[in-house]
N, C-alpha and C positions, 0 to 999 in steps of 0.2 A: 886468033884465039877468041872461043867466043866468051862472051863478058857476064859475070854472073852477080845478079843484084837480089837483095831482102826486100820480098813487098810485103810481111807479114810475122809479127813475133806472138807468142806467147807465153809469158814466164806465170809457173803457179809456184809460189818462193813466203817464206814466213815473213816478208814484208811487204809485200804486196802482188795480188792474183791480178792477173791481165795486165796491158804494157802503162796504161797510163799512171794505176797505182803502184807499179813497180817504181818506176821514174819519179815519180813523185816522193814516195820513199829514199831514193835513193838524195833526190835535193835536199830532202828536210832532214838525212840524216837520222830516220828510223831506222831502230834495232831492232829484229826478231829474235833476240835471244831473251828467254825466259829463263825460269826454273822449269826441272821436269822430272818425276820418281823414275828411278830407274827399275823399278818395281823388284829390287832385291834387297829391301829394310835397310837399305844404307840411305845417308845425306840425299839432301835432294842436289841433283846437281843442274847444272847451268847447257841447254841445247835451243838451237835455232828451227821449231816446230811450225808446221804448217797448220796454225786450232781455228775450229768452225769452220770445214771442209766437210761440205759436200757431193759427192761426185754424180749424184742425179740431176742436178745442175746443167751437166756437160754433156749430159751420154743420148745417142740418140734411139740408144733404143732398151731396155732392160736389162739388167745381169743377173745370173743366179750370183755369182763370186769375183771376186775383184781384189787381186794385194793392190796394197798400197801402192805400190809402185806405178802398178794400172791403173788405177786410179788418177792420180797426176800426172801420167800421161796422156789418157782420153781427156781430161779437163786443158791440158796444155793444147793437144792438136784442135780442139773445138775452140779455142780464143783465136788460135796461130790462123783458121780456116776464116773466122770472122774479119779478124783485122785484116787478111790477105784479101777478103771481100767477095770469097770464091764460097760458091753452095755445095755441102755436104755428098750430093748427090751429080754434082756435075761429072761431066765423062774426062775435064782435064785432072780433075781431081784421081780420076781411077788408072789413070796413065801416068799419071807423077811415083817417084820414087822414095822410095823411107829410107833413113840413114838415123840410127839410134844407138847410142851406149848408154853403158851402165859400169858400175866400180863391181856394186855387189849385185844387185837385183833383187830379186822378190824375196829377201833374207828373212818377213815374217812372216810367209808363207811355209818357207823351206824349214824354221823352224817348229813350226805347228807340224807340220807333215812328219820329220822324224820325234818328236817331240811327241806324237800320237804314236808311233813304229813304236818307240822301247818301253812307252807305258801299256799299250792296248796290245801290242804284237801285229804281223800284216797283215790279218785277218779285217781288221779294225778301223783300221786307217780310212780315213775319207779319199774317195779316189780322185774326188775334186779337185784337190788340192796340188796333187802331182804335176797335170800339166801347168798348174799356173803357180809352177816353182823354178821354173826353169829363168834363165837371165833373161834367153828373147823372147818371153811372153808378151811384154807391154808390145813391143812392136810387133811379134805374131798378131796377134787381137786389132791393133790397129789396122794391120792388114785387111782383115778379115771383115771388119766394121764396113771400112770404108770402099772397100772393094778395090785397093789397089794394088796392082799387080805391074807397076813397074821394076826398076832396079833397086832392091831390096838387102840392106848392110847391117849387119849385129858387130856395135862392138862391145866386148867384155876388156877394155884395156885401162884399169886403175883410172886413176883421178884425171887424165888425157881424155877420157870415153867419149867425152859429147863435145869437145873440141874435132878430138880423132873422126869423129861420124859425120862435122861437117866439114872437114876438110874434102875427106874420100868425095861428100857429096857435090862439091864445088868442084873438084876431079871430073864426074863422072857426067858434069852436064857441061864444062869447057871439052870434053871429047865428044860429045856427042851422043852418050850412051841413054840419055832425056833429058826432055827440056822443062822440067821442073822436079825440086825434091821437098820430101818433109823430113826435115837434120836436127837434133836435138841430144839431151839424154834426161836421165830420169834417177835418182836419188831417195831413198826412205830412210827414217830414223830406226833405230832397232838398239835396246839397252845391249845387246851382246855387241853391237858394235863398239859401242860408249865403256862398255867393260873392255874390252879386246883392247884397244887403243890407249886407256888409262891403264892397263895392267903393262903397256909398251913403253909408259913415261910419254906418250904423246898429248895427251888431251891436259886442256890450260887449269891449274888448282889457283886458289885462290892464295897468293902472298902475302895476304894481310891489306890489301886495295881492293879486293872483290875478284871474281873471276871473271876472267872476261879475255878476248882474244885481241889482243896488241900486236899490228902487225910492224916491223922495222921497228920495235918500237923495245929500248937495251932491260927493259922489265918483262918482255914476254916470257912465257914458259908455256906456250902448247894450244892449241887449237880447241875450237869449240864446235858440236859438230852439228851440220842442217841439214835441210831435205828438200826436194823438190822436184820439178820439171819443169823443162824449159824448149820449144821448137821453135823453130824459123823456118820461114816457106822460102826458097831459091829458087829461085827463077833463071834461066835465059833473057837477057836484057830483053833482046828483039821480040821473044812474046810474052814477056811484060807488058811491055810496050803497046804491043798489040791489042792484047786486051784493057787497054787503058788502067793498068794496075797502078795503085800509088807505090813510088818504087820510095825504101825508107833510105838506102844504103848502097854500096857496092862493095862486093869482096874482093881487091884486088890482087892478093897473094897468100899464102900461107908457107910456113917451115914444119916441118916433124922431124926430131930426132932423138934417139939413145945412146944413152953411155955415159960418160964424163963428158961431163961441161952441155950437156943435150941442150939446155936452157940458151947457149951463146950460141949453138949451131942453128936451132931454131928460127932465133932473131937474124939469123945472119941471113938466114934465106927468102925474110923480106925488105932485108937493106933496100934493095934496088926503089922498093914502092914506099918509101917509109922518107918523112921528113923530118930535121930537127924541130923541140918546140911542140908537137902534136902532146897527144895522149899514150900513156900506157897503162895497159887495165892487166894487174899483175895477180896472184895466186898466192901472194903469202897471207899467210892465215896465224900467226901465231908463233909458229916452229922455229925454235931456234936457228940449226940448221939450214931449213927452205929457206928462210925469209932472206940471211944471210948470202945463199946460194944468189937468188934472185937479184940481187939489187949487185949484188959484183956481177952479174952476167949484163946487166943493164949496162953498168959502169964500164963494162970490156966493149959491149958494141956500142958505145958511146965516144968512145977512142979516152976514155979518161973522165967525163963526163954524163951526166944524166938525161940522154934523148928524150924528153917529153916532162911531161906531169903523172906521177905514178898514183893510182888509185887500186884497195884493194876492197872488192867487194866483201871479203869473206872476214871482215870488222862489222859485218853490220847482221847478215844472214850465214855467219859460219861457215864452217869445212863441207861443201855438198859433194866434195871426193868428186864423182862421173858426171854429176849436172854440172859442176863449176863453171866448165870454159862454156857452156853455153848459155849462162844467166850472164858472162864476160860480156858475152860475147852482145845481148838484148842491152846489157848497160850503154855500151858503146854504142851501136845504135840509136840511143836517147840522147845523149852529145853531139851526133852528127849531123842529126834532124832538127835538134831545137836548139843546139848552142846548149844544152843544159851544164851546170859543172855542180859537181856532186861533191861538199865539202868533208875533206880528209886531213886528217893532223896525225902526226906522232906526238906527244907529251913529251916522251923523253925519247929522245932521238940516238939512234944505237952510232956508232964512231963505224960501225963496218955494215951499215946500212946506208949509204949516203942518197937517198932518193931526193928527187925534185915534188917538191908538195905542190898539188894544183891550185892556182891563184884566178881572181878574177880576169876578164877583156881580154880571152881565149876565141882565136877565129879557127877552131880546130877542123882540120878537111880530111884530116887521118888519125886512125885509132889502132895502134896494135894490144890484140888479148894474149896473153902467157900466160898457156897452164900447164901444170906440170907434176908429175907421180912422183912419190919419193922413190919409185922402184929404178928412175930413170929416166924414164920419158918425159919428153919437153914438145907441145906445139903450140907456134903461133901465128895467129890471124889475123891480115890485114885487113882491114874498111877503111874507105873515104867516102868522103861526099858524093852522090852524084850529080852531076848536071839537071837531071830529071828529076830529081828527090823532092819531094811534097809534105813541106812542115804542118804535121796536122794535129 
């Protein structure tokens, strides 16, 4: 089978743009959660924003229009191309494959556009707007940019989206079908989400401690929500290799499944690559419910016990719904490369959350990510160390 390794990340995340300040945030225990209007005269309430974001930064060549979404995705693929150390213009770059999800997509585009419909009527409507409302824009466009036309994946699958896009893509270069991918997904804030979600009883109020998202943690009530993009370059070990690429990682397994208990079938299907004592980079965010889910699904493929040290990102830079498992997925990566350990506590520790909290003088050489939809879907991605791997 051929062996599929990371020589290239880039997360653009409300705690920090590109991998070294992401990581860095992530040790020091920055929060990206602000305040934020939800511009409907109500409370200001509490989201994990990406401010002072410019996307001319990133872009190599001019746009008329750009949602947000595209936005943080052309600024993520342009860090993911640097740190991978490949040029824009190169011909492996136009033969590499895209793999990207999304939960919602260009939702402030799509909103302006009908939002224009029932006020001006169709006469009216900006026609701009149209194509770049659709989910696979960001990766359409990317296409198009960078000129590449290899094996080409939209996922639209919930909060799994950019887990699920680099699974498929770590699939399609162990078959054969290329020998490199750009796998990711992509995430935007939108007050209709932030309403949609509190009008569900999902998003975290404040109980008299502040609002804030507590993950396993027996005070939660509800998720706080963020935004972002986040790629990784995949490679074929052998022409990594080849081209003397700093390889960061390797993916050695993954699980995807749905239904009940999707979350323990998941984990189950990288028992084989997985050791006691590693890392778990987990997906609870708040949710009563989730969090609870998660940490008995740890506890069942644990045989009764907690396999690793569980760390959630989504306590620090929120619910990013279809980016999530791929900011997981860049954390872990940072652990693997530099020994980094990213300090995580519960305060008050829930009795049917029994996780293992990461401590210091961790020789961690495997990392599994779980992330997971409430709709049901659960996957998760193995990494370890590589032989090769170049702490930089």
């Amino acid at each position: 089978m051929r062996r599929v390794v990371i020589t290239g990340v880039g997360p653009i995340s409300a705690i920090g743009v590109g991998r070294s300040d992401f990581w860095r945030a992530l040790e020091e225990g920055r929060s990206g959660i602000g305040d934020v209007d939800t511009g409907d005269g109500n409370e200001s309430r509490k989201a994990a924003l990406i401010r002072n974001f410019n996307v001319s930064d990133y872009l190599e060549t001019a746009k008329t229009y750009l949602d947000r979404t595209s936005q943080f995705t052309f600024a993520a693929m342009s860090l993911a191309l640097e740190d991978a150390n490949m040029d824009p213009g190169d011909q492996a770059v136009k033969e590499a494959g895209l793999s990207l999800g999304t939960a919602y997509g260009p939702l402030s585009t799509m909103h302006l556009f009908f939002s224009d419909y029932h006020k001006k009527g169709v006469r009216l409507v900006k026609p701009i707007l149209f194509p770049h409302a659709y989910s696979n824009t960001p990766i359409s466009l990317l296409a198009i940019e960078y000129g590449i036309g290899g094996y080409h994946l939209h996922q639209a699958s919930g909060w799994t989206a950019s887990s699920a896009a680099v699974a498929f893509a770590v699939e399609a270069i162990r078959e054969g079908q290329v020998h490199r991918m750009f796998a990711g997904g992509f995430e935007a804030f939108h007050p209709i989400l932030l309403q949609a979600f509190d009008r569900a009883g999902k998003v975290a109020r404040d109980a008299g401690e502040g609002e804030c998202a507590r993950p396993y943690d027996c005070r939660r009530n509800g998720f706080v929500l963020g935004e972002g993009a986040g790629i990784v370059v995949l490679e074929e070990e052998a022409h990594a290799r080849a081209r003397n690429a700093t390889i960061l990682a390797r993916v050695s397994g993954f699980g995807a499944a749905w239904g009940p208990r999707s979350r323990e079938k998941a984990l189950r299907q990288v028992a084989e690559v997985w050791q006691d004592g590693d890392w778990v980079i987990g997906h609870a965010n708040g949710s009563r419910e989730g969090d609870r889910q998660e940490a008995e699904a740890l506890l069942i493929w644990g045989g009764g016990t907690c396999r690793g040290a569980v760390f959630a990102p989504a306590s620090r830079m929120g619910e990013t719904l279809g980016a999530a498992g791929v900011f997981q997925l860049i954390a872990a990566v940072g652990i693997l490369l530099q020994g980094r350990r990213y300090p995580f506590s519960v305060e008050k520790p829930d009795p049917a959350c029994p996780i293992s909290i990461p401590c210091d003088g961790l020789d961690v050489r495997r990392v599994v990510t779980l992330s997971s939809d409430p709709g049901g879907a659960s996957v998760a991605l193995c990494l370890e160390r590589s032989e090769h791997a170049v702490s930089t």
